[in-house]
C-alpha atoms as a printed R data frame, in Angstrom:
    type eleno elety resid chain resno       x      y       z
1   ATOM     1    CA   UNK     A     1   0.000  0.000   0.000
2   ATOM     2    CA   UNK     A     2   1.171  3.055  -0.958
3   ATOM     3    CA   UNK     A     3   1.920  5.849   2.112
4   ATOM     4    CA   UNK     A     4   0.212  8.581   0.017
5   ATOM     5    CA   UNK     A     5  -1.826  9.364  -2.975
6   ATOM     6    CA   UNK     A     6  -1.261 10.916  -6.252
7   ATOM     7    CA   UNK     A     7  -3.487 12.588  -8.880
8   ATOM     8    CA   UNK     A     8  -1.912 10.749 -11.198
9   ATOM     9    CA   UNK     A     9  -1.945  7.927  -9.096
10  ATOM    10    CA   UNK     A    10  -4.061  4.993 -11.714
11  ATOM    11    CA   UNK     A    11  -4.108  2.195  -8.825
12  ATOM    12    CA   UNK     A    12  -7.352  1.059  -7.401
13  ATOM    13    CA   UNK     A    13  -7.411  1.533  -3.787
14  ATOM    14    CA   UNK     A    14  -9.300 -1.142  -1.250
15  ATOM    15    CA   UNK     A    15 -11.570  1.061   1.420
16  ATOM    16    CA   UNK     A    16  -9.061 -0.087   4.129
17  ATOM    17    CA   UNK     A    17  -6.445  1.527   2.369
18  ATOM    18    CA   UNK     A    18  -8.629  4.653   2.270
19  ATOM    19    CA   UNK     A    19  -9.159  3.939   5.679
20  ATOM    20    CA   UNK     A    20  -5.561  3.667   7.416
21  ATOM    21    CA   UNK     A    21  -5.242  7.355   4.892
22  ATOM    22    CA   UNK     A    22  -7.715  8.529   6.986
23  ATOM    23    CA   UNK     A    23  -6.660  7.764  10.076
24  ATOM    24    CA   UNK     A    24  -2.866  9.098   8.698
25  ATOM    25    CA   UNK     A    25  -3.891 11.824   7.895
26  ATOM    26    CA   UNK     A    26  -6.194 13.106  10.693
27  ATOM    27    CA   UNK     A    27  -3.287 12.455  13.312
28  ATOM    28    CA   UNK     A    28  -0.564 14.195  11.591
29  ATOM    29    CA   UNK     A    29  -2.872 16.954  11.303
30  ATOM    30    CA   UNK     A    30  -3.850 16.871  14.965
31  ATOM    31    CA   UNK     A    31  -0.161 16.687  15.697
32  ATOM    32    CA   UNK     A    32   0.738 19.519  13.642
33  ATOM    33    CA   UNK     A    33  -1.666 21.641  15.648
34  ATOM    34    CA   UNK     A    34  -0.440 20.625  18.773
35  ATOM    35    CA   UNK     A    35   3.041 21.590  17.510
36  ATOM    36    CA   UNK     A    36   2.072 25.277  16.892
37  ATOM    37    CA   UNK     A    37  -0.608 25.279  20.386
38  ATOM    38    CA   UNK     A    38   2.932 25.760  22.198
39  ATOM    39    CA   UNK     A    39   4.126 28.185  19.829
40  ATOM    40    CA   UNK     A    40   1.605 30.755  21.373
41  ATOM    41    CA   UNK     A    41   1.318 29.409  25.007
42  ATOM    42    CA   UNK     A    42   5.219 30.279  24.698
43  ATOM    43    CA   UNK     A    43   5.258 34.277  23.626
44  ATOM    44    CA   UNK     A    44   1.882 34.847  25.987
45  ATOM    45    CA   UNK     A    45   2.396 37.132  29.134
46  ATOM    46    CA   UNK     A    46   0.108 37.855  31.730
47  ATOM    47    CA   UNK     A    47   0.290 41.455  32.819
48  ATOM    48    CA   UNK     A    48  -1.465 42.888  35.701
49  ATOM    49    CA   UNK     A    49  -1.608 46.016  37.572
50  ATOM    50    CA   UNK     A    50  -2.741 46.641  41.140
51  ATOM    51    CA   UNK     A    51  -3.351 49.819  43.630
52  ATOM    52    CA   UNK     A    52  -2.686 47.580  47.126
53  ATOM    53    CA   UNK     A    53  -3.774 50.883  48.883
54  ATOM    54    CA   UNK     A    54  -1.518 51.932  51.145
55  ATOM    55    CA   UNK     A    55  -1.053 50.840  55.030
56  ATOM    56    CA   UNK     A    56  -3.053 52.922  57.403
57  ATOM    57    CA   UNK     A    57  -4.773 51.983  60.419
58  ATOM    58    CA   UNK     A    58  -7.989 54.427  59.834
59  ATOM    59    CA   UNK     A    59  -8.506 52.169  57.269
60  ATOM    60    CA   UNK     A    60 -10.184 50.088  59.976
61  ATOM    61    CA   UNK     A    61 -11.110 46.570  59.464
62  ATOM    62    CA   UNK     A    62  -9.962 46.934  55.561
63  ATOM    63    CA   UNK     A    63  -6.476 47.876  57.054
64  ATOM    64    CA   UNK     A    64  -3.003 46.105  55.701
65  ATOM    65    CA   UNK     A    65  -2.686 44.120  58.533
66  ATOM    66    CA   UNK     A    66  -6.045 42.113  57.966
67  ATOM    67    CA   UNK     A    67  -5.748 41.729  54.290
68  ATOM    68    CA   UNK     A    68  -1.838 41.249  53.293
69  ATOM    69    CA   UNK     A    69  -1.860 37.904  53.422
70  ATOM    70    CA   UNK     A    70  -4.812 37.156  51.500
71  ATOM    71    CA   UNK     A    71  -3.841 39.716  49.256
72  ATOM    72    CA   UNK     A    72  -0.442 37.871  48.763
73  ATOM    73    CA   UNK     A    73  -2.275 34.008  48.353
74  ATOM    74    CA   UNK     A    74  -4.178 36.445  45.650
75  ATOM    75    CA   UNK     A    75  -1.541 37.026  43.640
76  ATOM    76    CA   UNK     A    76   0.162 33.633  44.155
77  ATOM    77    CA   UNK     A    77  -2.534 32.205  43.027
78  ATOM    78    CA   UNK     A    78  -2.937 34.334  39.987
79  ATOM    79    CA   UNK     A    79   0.778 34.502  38.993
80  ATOM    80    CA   UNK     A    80   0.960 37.348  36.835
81  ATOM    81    CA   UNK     A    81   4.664 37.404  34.604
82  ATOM    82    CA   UNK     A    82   4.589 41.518  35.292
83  ATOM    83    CA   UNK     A    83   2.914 42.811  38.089
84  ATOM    84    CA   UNK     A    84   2.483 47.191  38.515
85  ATOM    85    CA   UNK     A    85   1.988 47.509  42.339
86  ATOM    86    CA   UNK     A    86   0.717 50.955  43.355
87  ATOM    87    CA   UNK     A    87   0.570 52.527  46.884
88  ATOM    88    CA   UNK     A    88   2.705 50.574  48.348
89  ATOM    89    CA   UNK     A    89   4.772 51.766  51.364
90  ATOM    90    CA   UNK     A    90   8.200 50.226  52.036
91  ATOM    91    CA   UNK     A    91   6.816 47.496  54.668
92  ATOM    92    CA   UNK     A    92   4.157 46.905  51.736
93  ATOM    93    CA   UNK     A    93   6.804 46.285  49.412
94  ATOM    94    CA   UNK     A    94   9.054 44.167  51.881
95  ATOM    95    CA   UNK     A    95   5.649 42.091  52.642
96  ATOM    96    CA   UNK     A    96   5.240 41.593  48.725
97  ATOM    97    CA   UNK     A    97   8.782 40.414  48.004
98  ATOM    98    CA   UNK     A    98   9.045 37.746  50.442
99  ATOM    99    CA   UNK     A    99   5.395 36.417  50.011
100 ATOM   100    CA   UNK     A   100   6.487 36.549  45.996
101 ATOM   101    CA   UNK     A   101   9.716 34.749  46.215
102 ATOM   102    CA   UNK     A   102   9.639 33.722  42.680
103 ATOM   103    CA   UNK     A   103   9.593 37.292  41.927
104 ATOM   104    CA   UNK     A   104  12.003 40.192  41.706
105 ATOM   105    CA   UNK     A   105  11.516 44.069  41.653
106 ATOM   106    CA   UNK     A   106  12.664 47.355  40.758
107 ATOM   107    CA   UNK     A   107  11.623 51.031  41.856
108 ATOM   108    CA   UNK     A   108  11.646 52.711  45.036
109 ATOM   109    CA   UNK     A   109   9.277 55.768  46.743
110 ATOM   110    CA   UNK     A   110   8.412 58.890  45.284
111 ATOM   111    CA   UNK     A   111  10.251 60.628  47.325
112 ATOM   112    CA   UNK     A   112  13.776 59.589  46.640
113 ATOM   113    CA   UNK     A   113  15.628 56.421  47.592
114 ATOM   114    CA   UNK     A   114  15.311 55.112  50.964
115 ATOM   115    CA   UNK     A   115  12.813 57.100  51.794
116 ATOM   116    CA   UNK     A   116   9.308 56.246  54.119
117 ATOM   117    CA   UNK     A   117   7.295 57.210  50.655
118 ATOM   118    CA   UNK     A   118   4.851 55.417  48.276
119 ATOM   119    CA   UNK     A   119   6.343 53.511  45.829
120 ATOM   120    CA   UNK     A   120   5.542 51.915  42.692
121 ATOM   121    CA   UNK     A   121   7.339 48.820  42.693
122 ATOM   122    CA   UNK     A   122   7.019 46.677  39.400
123 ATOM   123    CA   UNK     A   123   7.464 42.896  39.760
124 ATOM   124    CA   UNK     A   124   9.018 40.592  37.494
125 ATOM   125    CA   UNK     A   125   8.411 36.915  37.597
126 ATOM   126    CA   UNK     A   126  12.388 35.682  37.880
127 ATOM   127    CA   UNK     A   127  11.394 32.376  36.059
128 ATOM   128    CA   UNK     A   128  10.118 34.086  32.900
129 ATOM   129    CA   UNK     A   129  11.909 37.689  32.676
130 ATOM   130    CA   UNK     A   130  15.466 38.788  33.274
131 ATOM   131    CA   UNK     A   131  15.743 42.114  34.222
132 ATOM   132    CA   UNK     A   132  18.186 44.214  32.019
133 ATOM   133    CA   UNK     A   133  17.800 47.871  32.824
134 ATOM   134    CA   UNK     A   134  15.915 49.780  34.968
135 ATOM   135    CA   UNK     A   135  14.974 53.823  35.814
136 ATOM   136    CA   UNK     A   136  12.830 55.722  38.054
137 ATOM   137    CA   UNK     A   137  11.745 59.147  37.055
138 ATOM   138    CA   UNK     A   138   9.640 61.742  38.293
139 ATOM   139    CA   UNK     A   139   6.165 63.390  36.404
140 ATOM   140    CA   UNK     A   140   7.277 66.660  36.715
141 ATOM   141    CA   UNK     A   141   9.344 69.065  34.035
142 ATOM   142    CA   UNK     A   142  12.472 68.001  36.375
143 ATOM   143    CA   UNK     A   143  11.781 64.641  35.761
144 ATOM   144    CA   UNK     A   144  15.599 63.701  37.392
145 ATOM   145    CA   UNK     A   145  15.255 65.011  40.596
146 ATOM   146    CA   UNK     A   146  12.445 64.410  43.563
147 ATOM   147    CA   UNK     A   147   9.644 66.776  42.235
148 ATOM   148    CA   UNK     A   148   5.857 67.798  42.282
149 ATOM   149    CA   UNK     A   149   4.700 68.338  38.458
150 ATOM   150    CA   UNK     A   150   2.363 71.331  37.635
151 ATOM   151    CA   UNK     A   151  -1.036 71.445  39.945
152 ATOM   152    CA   UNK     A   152  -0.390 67.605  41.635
153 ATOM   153    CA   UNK     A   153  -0.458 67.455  44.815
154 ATOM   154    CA   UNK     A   154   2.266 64.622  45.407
155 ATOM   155    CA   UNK     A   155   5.569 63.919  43.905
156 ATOM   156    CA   UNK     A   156   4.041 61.383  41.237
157 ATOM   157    CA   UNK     A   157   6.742 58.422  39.391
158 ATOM   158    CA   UNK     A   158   7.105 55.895  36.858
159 ATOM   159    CA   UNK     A   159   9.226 52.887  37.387
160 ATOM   160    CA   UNK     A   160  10.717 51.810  33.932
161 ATOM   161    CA   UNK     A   161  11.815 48.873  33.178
162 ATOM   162    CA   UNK     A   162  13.390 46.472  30.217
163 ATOM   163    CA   UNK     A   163  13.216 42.609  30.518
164 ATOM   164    CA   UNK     A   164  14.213 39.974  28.474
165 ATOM   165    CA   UNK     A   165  11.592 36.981  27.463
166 ATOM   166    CA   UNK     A   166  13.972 33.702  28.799
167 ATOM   167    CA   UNK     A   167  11.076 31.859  26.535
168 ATOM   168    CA   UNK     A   168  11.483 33.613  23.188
169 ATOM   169    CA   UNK     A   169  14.346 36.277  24.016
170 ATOM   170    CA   UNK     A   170  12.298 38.907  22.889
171 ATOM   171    CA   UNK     A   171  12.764 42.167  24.537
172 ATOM   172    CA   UNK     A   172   9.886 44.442  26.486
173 ATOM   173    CA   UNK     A   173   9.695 47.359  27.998
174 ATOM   174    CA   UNK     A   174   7.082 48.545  31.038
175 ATOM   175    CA   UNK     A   175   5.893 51.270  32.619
176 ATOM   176    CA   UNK     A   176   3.893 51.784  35.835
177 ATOM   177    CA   UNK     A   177   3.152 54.547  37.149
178 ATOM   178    CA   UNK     A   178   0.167 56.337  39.468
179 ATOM   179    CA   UNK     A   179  -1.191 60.000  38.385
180 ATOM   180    CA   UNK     A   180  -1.842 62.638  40.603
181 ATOM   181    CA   UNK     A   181  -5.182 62.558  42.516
182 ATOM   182    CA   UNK     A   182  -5.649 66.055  42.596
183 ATOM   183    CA   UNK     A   183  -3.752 68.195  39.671
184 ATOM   184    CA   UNK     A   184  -6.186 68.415  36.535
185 ATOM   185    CA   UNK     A   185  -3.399 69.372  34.795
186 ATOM   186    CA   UNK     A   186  -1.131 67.260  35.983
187 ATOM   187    CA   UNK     A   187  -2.997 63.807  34.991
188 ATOM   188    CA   UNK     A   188  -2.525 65.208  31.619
189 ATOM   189    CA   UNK     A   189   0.468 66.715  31.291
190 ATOM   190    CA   UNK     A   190   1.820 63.131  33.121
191 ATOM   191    CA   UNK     A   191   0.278 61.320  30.046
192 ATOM   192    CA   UNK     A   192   2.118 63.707  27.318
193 ATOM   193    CA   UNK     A   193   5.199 63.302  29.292
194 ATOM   194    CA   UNK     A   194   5.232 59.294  29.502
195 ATOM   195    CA   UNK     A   195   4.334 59.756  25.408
196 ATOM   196    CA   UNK     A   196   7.232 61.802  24.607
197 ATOM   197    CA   UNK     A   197   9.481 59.596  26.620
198 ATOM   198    CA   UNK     A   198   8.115 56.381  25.017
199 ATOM   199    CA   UNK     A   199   8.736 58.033  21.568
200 ATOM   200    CA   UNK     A   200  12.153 59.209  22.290
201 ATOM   201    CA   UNK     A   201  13.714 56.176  24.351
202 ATOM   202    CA   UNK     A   202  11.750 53.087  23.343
203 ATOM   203    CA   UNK     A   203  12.489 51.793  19.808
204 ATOM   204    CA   UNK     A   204   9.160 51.966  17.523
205 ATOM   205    CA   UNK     A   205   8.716 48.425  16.803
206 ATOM   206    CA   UNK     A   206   9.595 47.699  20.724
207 ATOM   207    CA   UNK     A   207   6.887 46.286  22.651
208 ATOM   208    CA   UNK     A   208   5.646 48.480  25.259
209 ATOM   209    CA   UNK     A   209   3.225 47.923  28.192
210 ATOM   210    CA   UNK     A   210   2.193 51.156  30.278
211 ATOM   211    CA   UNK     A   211  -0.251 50.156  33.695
212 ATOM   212    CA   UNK     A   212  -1.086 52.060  36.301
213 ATOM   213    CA   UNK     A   213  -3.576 53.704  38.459
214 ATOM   214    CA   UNK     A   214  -4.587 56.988  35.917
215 ATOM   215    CA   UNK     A   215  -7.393 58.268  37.979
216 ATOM   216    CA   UNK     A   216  -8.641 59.363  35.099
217 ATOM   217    CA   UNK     A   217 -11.991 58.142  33.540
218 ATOM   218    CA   UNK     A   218 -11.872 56.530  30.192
219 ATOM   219    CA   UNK     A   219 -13.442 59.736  28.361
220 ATOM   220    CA   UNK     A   220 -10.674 62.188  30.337
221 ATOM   221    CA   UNK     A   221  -8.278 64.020  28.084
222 ATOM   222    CA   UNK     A   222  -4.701 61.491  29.672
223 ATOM   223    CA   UNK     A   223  -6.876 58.946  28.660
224 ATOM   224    CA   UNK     A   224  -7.712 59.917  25.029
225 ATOM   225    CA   UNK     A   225  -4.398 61.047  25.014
226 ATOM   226    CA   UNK     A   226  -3.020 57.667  26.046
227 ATOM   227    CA   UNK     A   227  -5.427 55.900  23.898
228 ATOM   228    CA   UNK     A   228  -4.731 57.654  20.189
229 ATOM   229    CA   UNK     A   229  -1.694 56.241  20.457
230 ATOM   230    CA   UNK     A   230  -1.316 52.769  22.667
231 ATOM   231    CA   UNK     A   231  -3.774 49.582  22.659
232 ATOM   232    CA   UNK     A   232  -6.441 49.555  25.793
233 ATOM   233    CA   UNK     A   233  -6.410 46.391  26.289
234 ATOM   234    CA   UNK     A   234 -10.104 46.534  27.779
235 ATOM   235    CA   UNK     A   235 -11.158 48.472  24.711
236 ATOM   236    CA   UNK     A   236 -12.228 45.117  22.904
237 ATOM   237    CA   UNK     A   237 -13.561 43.105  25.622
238 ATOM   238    CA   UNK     A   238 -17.109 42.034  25.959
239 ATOM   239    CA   UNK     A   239 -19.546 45.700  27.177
240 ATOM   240    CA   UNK     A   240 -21.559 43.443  29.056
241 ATOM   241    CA   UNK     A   241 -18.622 42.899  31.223
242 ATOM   242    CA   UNK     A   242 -18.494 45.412  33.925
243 ATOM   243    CA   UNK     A   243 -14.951 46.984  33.616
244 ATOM   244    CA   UNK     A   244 -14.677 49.356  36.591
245 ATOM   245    CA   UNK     A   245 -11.975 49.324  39.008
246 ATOM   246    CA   UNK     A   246 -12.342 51.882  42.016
247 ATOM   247    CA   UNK     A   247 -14.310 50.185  44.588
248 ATOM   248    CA   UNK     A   248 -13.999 52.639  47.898
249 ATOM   249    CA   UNK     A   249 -14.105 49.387  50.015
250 ATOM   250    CA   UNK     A   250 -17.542 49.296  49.945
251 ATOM   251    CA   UNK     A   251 -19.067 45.889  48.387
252 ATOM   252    CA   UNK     A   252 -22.358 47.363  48.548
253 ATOM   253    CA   UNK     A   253 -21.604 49.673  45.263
254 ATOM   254    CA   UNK     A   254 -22.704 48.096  42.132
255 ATOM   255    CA   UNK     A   255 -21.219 50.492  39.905
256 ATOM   256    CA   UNK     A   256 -17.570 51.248  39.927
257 ATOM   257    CA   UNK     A   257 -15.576 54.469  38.165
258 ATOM   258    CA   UNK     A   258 -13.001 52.749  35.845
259 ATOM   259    CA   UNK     A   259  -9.537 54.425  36.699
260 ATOM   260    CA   UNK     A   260  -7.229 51.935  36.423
261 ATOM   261    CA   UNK     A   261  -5.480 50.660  32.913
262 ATOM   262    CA   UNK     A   262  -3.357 48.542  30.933
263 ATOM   263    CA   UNK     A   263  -2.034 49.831  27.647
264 ATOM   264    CA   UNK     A   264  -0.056 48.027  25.229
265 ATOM   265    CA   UNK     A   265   1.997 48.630  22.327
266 ATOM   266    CA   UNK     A   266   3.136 46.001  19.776
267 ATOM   267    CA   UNK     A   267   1.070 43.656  21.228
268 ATOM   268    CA   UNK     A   268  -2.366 41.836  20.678
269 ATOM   269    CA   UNK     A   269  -5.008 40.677  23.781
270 ATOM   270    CA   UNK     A   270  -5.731 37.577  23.980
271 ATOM   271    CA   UNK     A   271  -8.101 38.612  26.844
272 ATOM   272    CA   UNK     A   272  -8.590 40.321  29.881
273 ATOM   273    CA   UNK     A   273 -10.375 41.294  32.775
274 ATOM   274    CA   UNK     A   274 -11.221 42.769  36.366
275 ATOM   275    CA   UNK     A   275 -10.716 40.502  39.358
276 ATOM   276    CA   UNK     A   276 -13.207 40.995  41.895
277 ATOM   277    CA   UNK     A   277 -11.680 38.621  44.624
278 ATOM   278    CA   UNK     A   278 -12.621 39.296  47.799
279 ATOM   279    CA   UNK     A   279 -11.183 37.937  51.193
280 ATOM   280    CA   UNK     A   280 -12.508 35.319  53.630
281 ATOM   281    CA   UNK     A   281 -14.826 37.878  55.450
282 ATOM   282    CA   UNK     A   282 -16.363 38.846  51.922
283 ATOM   283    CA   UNK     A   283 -14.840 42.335  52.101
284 ATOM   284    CA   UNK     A   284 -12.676 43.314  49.176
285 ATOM   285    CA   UNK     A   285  -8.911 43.065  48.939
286 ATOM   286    CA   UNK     A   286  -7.938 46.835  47.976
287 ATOM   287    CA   UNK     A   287  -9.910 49.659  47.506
288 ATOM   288    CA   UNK     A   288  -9.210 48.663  43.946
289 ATOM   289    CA   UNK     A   289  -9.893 45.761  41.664
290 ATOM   290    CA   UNK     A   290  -6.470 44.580  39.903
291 ATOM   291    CA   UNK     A   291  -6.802 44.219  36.029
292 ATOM   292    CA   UNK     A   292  -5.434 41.955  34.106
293 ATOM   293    CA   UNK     A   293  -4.922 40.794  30.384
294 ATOM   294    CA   UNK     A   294  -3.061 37.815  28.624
295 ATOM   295    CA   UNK     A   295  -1.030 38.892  25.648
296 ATOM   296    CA   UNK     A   296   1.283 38.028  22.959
297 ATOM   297    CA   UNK     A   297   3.744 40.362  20.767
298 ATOM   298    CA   UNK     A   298   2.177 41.430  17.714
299 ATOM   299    CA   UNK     A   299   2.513 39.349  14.548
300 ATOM   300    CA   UNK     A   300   3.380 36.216  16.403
């Protein structure tokens, strides 16, 4: 029997040779899919970002104390590959690191090394990314130096860093960063900033993630800004999905302002979301909801 057939082929086949074709046939193209299943599994990264809120005690029975550790089996659980941590005072960030020991991080507080400031921190899962460069700067027109930019109210950062992909040894760059709660101006002038620094430092066909807490609303002018020219990666997902982020610690709200993004560049969403976890007790884990989103480099 022959192993394949021919249009010119003039043999008469039985129908068990037609048969065992079949069969050939069907499992070398289920095996061929299987082969390229990996191929995507391999360049996919899941991204997250997440405002912790910071530790107070007025916070009451939603305070650190009661809800780090769940907070941590969270994120455990979820193993993002990139995580953008906002709010997050020093003991936060020691807390984070060694409940995460598979992970690794860069920034420090917004005002100035070793200093008892929010931070920023972005994590890296060590397994998946090596780290290979690394910045802090400051939103402000003296973006080198511990500053307040425009009308904030706060020194604001971003935490920048470049990692290489140990699966594919492609190369990405992050952001994450947290906007002023006050300054009007400064939300946007913060968005033009990051912009012009993406455009001038980051290669064009580099892939580029950007997350943070933007308190900004999706149809505020950082936003549209942001949006003409990166990916939201929430911007194709399902409207019946509720989307928002800013929760107040009150699980009683059924609505929730959406302040809180992930924006890509050179990449496509495979999908993503808003994790509405909440602790043991039923109340929720931050006075935000973390977002995430799966994604692969563009073209791949």
């Amino acid at each position: 029997m022959s192993p394949f057939f021919s249009l010119s082929d003039k043999r008469i086949y039985s129908i068990r040779d037609i048969t065992v074709w079949s069969v050939f046939t069907k499992n070398v193209l289920s095996y061929s899919l299987l082969l390229l299943l990996p191929a995507v599994l391999l360049g996919q990264t899941h991204i997250m970002t997440f405002n912790i809120r910071y530790a107070t005690e007025a916070d009451g029975i939603d305070q650190w104390e009661l809800r780090k550790g769940e907070l941590v089996s969270f994120l455990e659980q979820e193993q993002p590959d990139l995580l953008g941590v906002q709010e997050a005072m020093p003991q936060q960030v020691a807390f984070l690191q060694t409940g995460l020991s598979n992970y690794g991080h860069i920034g420090h507080g917004r005002d100035g090394k070793n200093t008892n400031s929010e931070a920023v921190p972005l994590f890296y899962h060590k397994d998946r990314y090596l780290l290979l460069k690394h910045r802090v700067f400051w939103l402000s027109p003296t973006p080198e130096v511990p500053s307040k930019g425009w009308d904030a109210a706060l020194p604001r950062i971003a935490v920048y860093g470049v990692f290489k992909d140990l699966r594919t040894s492609d190369t990405i760059h992050v952001i994450n960063t947290h906007f002023d709660h006050m300054g009007t101006e400064a939300r946007l002038r913060s968005a033009h900033q990051i912009l012009q620094w993406v455009q001038k430092e980051i290669p064009p066909k580099a892939g580029v993630i950007l997350m943070g807490d933007l308190n900004s609303e999706p149809d505020a002018a950082p936003i549209l800004a942001l949006a003409s020219y990166f990916n939201d990666v929430q911007a194709g997902q399902n409207s019946d999905t509720p989307i928002g982020t800013f929760n107040a610690f009150d699980t009683n709200m059924s609505e929730f302002p959406r302040i809180d993004y992930l924006f890509t560049r050179e990449f496509e969403t495979i999908h993503a979301g808003v994790s509405k976890a909440r602790r043991g007790n039923g109340r929720y884990l931050s006075d935000h909801f973390p977002i995430w989103a799966k994604v692969i480099p563009a073209g791949k």
